[in-house]
C-alpha positions in Angstrom: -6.3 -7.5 16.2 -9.9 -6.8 17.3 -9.2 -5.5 21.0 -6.3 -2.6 21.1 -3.7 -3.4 23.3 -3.1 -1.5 26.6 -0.6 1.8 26.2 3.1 0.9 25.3 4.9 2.5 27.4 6.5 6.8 26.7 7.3 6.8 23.3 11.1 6.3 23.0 13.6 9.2 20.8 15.2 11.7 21.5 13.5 14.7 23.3 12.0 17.2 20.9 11.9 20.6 21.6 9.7 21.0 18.6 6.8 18.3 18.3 7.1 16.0 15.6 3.8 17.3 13.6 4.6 20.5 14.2 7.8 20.0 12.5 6.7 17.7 9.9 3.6 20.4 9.2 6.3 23.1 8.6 8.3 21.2 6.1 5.5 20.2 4.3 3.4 23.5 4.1 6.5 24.7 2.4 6.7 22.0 -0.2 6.7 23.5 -3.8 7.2 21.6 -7.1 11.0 23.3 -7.6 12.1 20.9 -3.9 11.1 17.8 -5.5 13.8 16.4 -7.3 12.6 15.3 -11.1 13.2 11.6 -10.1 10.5 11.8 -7.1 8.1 13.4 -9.4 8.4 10.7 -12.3 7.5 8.4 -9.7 4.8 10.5 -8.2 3.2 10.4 -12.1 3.3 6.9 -12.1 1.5 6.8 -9.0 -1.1 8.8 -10.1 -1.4 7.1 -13.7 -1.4 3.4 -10.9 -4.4 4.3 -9.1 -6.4 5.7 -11.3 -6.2 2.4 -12.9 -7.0 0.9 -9.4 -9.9 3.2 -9.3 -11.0 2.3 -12.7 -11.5 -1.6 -11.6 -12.9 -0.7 -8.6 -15.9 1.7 -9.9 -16.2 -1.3 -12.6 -17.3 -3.8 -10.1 -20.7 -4.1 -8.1 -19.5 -3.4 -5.0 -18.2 -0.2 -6.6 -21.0 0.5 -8.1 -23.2 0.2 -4.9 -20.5 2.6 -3.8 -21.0 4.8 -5.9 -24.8 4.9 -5.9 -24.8 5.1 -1.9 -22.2 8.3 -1.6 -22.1 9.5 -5.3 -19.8 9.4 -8.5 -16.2 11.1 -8.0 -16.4 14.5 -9.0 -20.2 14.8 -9.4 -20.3 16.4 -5.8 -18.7 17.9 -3.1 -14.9 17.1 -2.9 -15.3 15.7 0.4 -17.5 13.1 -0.7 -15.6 12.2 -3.9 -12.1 11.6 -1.7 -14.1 9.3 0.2 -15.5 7.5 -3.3 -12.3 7.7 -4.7 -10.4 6.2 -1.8 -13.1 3.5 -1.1 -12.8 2.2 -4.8 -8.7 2.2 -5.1 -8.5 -0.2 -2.2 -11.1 -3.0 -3.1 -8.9 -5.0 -5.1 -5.5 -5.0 -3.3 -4.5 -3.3 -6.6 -3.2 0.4 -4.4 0.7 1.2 -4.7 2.5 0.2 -1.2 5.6 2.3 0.5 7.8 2.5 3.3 6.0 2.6 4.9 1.8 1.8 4.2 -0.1 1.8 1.3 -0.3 4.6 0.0 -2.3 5.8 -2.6 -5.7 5.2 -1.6 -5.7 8.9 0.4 -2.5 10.5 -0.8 -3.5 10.1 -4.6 -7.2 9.7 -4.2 -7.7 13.2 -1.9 -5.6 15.1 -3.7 -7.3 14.5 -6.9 -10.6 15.3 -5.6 -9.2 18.2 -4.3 -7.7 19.6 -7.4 -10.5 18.9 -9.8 -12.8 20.7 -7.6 -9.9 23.7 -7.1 -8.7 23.8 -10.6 -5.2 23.1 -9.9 -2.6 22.4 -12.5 -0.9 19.3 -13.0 2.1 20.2 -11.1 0.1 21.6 -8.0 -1.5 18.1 -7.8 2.1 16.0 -8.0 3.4 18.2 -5.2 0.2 17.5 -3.1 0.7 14.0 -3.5 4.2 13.5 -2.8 3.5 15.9 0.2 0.7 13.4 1.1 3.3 10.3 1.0 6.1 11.9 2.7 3.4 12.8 5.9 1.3 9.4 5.6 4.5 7.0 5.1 6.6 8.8 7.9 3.7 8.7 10.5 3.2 5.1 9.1 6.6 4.1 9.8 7.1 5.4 13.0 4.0 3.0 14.1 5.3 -0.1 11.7 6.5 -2.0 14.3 3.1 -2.8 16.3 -0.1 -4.7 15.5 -1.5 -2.8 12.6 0.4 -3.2 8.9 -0.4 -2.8 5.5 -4.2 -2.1 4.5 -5.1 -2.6 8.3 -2.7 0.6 9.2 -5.5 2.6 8.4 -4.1 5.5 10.3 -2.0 5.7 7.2 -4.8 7.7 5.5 -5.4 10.1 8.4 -2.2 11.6 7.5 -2.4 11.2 3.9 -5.3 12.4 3.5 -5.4 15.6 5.7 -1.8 16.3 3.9 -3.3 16.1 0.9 -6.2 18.3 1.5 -4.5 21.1 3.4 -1.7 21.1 0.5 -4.4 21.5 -2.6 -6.1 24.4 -0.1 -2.5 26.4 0.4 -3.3 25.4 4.3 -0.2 27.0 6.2 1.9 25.1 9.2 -0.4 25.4 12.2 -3.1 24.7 10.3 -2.0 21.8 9.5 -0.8 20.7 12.5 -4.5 21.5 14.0 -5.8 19.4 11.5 -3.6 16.5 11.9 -3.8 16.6 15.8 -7.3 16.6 15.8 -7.5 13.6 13.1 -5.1 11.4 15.5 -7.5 12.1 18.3 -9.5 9.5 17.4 -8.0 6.8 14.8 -9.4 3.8 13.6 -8.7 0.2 14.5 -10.4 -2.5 11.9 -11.3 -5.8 12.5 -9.6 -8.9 10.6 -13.1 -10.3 10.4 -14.5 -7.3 8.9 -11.6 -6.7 6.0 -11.5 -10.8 5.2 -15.4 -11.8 5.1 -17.3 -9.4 3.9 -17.7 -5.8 1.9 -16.5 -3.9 4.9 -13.6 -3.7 3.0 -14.6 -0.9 1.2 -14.7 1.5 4.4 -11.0 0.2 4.7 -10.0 3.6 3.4 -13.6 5.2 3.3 -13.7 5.3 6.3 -10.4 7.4 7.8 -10.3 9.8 4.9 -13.8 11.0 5.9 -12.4 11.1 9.8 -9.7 13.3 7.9 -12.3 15.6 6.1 -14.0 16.4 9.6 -10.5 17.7 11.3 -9.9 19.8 8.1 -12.7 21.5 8.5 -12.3 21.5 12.2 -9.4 23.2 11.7 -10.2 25.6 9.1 -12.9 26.7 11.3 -10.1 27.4 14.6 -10.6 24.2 16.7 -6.7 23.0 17.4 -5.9 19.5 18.0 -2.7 18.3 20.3 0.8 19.0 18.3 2.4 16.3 20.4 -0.4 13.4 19.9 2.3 11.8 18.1 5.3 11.2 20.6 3.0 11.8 23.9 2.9 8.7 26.7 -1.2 8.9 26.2 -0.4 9.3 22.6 -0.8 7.7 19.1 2.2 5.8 19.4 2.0 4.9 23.0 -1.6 3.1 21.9 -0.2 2.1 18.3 2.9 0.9 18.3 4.8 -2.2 20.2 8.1 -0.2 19.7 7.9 3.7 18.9 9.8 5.3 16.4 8.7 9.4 16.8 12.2 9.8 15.0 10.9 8.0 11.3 8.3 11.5 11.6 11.0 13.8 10.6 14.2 12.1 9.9 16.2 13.5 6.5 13.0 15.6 5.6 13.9 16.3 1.8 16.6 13.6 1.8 15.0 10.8 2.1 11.9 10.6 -0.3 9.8 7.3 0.9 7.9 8.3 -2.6 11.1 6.6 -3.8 10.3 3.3 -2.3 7.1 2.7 -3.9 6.1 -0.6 -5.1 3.5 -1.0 -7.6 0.6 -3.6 -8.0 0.6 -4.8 -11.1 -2.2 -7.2 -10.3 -5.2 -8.2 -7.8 -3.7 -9.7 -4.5 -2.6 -9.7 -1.2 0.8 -8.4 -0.3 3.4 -11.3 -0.3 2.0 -13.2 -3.5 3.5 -11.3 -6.0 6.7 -12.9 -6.8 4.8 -16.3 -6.6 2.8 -15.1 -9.1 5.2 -13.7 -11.6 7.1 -17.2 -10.9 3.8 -19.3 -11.8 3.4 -16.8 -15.1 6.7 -17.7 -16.3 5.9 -21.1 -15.4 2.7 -20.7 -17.2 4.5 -19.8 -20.9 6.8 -22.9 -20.5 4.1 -26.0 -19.3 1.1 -25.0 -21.0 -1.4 -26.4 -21.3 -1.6 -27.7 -17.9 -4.4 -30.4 -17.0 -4.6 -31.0 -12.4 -4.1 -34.1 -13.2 -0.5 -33.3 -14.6 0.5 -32.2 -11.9 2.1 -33.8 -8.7 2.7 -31.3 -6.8 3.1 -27.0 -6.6 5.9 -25.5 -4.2 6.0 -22.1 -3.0 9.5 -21.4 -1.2 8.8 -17.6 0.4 9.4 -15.6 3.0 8.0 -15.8 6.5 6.0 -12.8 5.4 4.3 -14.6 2.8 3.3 -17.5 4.7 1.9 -14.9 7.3 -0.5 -13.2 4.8 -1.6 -16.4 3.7 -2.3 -18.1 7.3 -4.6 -15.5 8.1 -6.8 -16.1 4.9 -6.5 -19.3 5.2 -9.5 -20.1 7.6 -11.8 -18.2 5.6 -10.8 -20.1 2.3 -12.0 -23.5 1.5 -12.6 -24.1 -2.2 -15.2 -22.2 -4.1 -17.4 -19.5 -2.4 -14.5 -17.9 -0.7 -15.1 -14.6 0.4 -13.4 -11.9 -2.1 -11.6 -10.2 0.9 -9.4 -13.2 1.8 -9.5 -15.1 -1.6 -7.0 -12.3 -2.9 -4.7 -12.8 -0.1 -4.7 -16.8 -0.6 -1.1 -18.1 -2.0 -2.8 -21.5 -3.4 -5.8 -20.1 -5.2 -3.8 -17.4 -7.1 -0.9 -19.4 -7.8 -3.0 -22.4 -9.2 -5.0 -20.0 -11.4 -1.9 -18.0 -13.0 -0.1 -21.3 -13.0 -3.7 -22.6 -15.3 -3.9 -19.1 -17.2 -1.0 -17.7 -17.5 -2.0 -14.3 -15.5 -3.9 -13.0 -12.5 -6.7 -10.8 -14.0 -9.7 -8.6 -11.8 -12.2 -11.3 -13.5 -10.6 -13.7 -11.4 -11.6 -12.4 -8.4 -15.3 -11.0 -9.5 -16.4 -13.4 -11.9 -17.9 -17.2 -11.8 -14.3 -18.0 -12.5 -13.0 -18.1 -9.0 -15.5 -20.9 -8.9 -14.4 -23.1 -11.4 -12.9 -27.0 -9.8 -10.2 -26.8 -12.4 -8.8 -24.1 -10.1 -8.8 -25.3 -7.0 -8.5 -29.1 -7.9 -5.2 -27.4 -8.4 -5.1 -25.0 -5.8 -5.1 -27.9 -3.3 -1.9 -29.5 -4.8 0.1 -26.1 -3.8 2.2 -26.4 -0.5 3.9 -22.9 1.3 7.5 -23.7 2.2 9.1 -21.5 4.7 13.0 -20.4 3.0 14.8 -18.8 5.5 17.3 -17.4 2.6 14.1 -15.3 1.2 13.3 -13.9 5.0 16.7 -12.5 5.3 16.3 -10.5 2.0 13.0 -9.4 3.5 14.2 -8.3 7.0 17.1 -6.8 4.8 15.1 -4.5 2.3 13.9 -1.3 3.4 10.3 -2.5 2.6 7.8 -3.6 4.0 9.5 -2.9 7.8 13.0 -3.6 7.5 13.6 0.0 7.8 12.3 0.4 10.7 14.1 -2.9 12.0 17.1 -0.8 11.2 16.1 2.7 13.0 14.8 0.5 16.4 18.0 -1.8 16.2 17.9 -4.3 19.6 14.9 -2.6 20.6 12.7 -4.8 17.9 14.2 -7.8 19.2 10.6 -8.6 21.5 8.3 -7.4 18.4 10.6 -9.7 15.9 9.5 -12.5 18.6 5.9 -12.0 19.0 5.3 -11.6 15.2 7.1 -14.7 14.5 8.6 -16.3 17.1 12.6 -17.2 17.9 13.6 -17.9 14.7 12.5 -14.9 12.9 14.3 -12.8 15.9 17.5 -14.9 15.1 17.4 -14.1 11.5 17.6 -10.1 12.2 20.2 -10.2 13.5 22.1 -8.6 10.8 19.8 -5.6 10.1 19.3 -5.2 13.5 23.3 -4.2 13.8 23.0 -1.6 10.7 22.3 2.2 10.6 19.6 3.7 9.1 19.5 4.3 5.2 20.6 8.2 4.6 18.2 8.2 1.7 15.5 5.5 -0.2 17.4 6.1 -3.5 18.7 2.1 -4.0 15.2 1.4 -1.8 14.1 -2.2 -2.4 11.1 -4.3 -1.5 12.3 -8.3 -1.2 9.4 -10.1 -1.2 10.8 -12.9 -2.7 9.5 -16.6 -3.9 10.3 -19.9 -6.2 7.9 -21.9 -7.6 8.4 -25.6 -8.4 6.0 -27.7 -10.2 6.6 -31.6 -9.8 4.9 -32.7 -12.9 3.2 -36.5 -12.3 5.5 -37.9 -15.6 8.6 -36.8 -13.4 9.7 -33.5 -15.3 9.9 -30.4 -12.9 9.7 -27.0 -13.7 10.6 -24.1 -11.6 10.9 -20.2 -11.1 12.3 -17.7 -8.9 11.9 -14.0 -7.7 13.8 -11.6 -5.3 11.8 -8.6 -6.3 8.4 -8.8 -7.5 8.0 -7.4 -11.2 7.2 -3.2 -10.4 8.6 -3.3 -6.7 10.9 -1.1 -5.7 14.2 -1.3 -6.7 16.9 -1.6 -9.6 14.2 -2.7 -12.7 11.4 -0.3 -10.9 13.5 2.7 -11.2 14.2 2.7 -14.7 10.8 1.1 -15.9 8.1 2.3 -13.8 6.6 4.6 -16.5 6.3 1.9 -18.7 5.0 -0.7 -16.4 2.2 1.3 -15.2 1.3 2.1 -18.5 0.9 -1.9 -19.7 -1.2 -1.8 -15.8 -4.0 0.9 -17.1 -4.3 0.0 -20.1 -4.7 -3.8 -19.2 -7.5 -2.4 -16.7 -9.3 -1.1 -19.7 -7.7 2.3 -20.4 -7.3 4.5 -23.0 -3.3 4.4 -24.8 -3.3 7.7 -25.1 -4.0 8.7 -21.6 -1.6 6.3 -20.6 0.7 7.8 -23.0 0.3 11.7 -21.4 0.8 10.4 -18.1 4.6 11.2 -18.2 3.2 15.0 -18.9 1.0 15.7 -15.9 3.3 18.1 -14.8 3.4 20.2 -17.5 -0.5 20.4 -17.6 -2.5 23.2 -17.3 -5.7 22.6 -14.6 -8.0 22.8 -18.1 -5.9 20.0 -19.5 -5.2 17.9 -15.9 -8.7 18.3 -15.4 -9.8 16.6 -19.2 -7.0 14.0 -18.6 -8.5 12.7 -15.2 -11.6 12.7 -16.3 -10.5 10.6 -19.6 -8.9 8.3 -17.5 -11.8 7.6 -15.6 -14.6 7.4 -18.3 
């Protein structure tokens, strides 16, 4: 991951007499509140009601805080800088909203907010800049999914949301955009494992490429233009990005397919991939407790080879207490172990003397990660994290299938490789499935199981996402009745959207 790997070769699709920003720029200058449909921007509110909460635990922990006291509190200066704040301290805690594809919010609900409490936009100005920046960061995203960089370490993700969300708050028109875009993808930026997992680089994580965004804005609003093919180009972002290009995820069913419809939303600290295991453990937690190490023989996690990926490559950087922050919330055993002790999975757990305590990981060490083949089919089947673009590459991701994990993990695509591409994300799901089985040392065993993580996307998400992110903020420390007014936002005026973020944040 450190060393970028040499140019894929032309960027495969179809050939486009329009480039694909120039066409996604078009569509998206144009978005008004009246194209949305109501569904997208219920979601879009819970979103925004998701990070703030994110943002909230962030500003609340020292690292925030030095944050904060290096660059400045949101909304105290310039709106440049508070993006930057805002996006740093959403992504510190693995607690940011993930897509089809990328997470998300740390730029497309971070930026726009800083852009419309310095502009004095009203509440339905700032849900149509959002879902404008999710629609341009998760398309770009998707179309690179298939390569090296996923998750928080596609950080090219928040090139795109952010200079979306910028240029949509500012009325920016088409070419404008386009400048701005093309001139952020001149240059993005490729992290380092060992930056994210050790130490407080993390921050920068987002910090970083939203300020690289900030510069080609104003680039662009001052006339400088940046390449409108940087996307599809053979010396272009794909070429360098992505093992197997999909320039056709840029613009495919542009107001048909919402990927602000497959969001999933964090509901607690972590890594992606330990969320059903901890839901399982929580459940587990209400029916054994209380729970002594010593009553315990031994902790299963059946998952999905995704999950045992996340957690091999924290594992060298986790063993017992003192783990670094940055890979102790991607660690299956350690948060397992303490929701399986607790009952939950709280931000203390994570920040506090807690993570220390032998209790934890006397337990943590009697968890064992069992690959289930059943739960990796489910995976490769949803449209989230990648099995989307599985779908729109078809044979083509047979080589990237093998060099992310190997033979068997090519063999069991087989089946999505052979399907067409979803006409829309409105039954999108995100299978990140897992059981948990406790072998208790008297012979009793206990166990658990989850498809869908509680507040992923699908069936349950759909109809209860206003509520579930409401039980998130207010856990975090928020105020009920902010939580409550959430569902509203669109309806606000920029006086009352304006008192409502700044509530939300105090």
């Amino acid at each position: 991951m450190s060393t970028p790997p040499p140019p894929a070769s032309p960027a495969a699709g179809r050939n486009r007499a329009v480039p694909a920003l120039e066409e996604l720029s078009h569509w998206a200058a144009a978005l008004r509140p009246g194209d949305i449909p109501d569904r997208v921007h219920a979601l879009a509110a819970s979103q925004l009601l998701s990070q703030l909460a994110s943002i909230r635990a962030g500003a609340a922990q020292p690292q925030g805080r030095r944050m904060i006291g290096g660059f400045g509190a949101p909304f105290r200066g310039d709106a440049r800088t508070s993006a930057c704040v805002l996006a740093g301290l959403g992504s510190w805690l693995n607690l940011d909203d993930t897509a089809y594809a990328g997470h998300l919010s740390n730029s497309t609900v971070a930026v726009p907010l800083a852009y419309a409490h310095s502009l004095g936009l009203d509440g339905a100005a700032l849900l149509t800049a959002v879902v404008t920046a999710n629609e341009c960061a998760a398309r770009i995203t998707a179309a690179a999914t298939l390569g090296p960089l996923r998750g928080h370490s596609a950080v090219h993700t928040h090139l795109a949301g952010a200079v979306s969300g910028r240029m949509h708050c500012e009325g920016a028109g088409p070419a404008e955009l386009t400048s701005a875009l093309g001139l952020a993808f001149a240059m993005p930026n490729w992290p380092l494992l060992r930056a994210f997992l050790a130490g407080d680089a993390r921050l920068f994580n987002t910090f970083t490429p939203v300020r690289t965004a900030m510069d080609a804005c104003d680039a662009a609003r001052a006339g400088l233009q940046g390449p409108s093919d940087i996307l599809e180009h053979p010396d272009g972002f794909l070429g360098r990005f992505a093992t197997v290009p999909l320039p056709e995820a840029v613009t495919e069913g542009l107001g048909e397919r919402w990927h602000t419809e497959t969001l999933s939303f964090k509901m607690h600290p972590g890594g992606p991939g330990i969320d059903a295991a901890v839901d399982c453990a929580a459940e587990l937690h209400r029916e054994l407790a209380p729970l002594d190490p010593d009553d315990i023989a031994e902790i299963v996690v059946d998952a999905s080879f995704y999950t045992l990926a996340v957690g091999r490559k924290a594992e060298p950087y986790v063993d017992g207490p003192g783990a670094p922050l940055g890979a102790l919330v991607l660690h299956v055993p350690y948060t397992v172990a303490t929701t399986l002790l607790t009952g939950r999975l709280t931000v203390e757990d994570f920040t506090t003397s807690r993570r220390d305590e032998p209790l934890r990981w006397r337990t943590a060490r009697r968890v064992r990660l069992v690959h289930e083949a059943g739960m990796t089919r489910a995976l490769l089947t949803s449209e989230a994290p990648f099995g989307e673009a599985l779908r729109q590459a078809g044979a083509a991701a047979k080589q990237w299938l093998r060099d992310f994990g190997g033979p068997e993990l090519a063999e069991l695509a087989d089946e999505v490789l052979r399907q067409s591409p979803r006409r829309d994300f409105t039954e999108a799901c995100k299978a990140t499935g897992a059981r948990v089985t406790v072998r208790l040392a008297d012979g009793r065993t206990a166990s658990r199981s989850r498809m869908t993580p509680v507040a992923a996307a699908g069936p349950d998400t759909r109809a209860h996402h206003a509520e579930l992110v409401r039980e998130k903020f207010i856990g975090l420390g928020g105020d009920e009745r902010v939580a409550a007014d959430a569902e509203r936002v669109r309806d606000m005026s920029a006086d009352e959207l304006r008192a409502w973020v700044e509530a939300a944040l105090r």
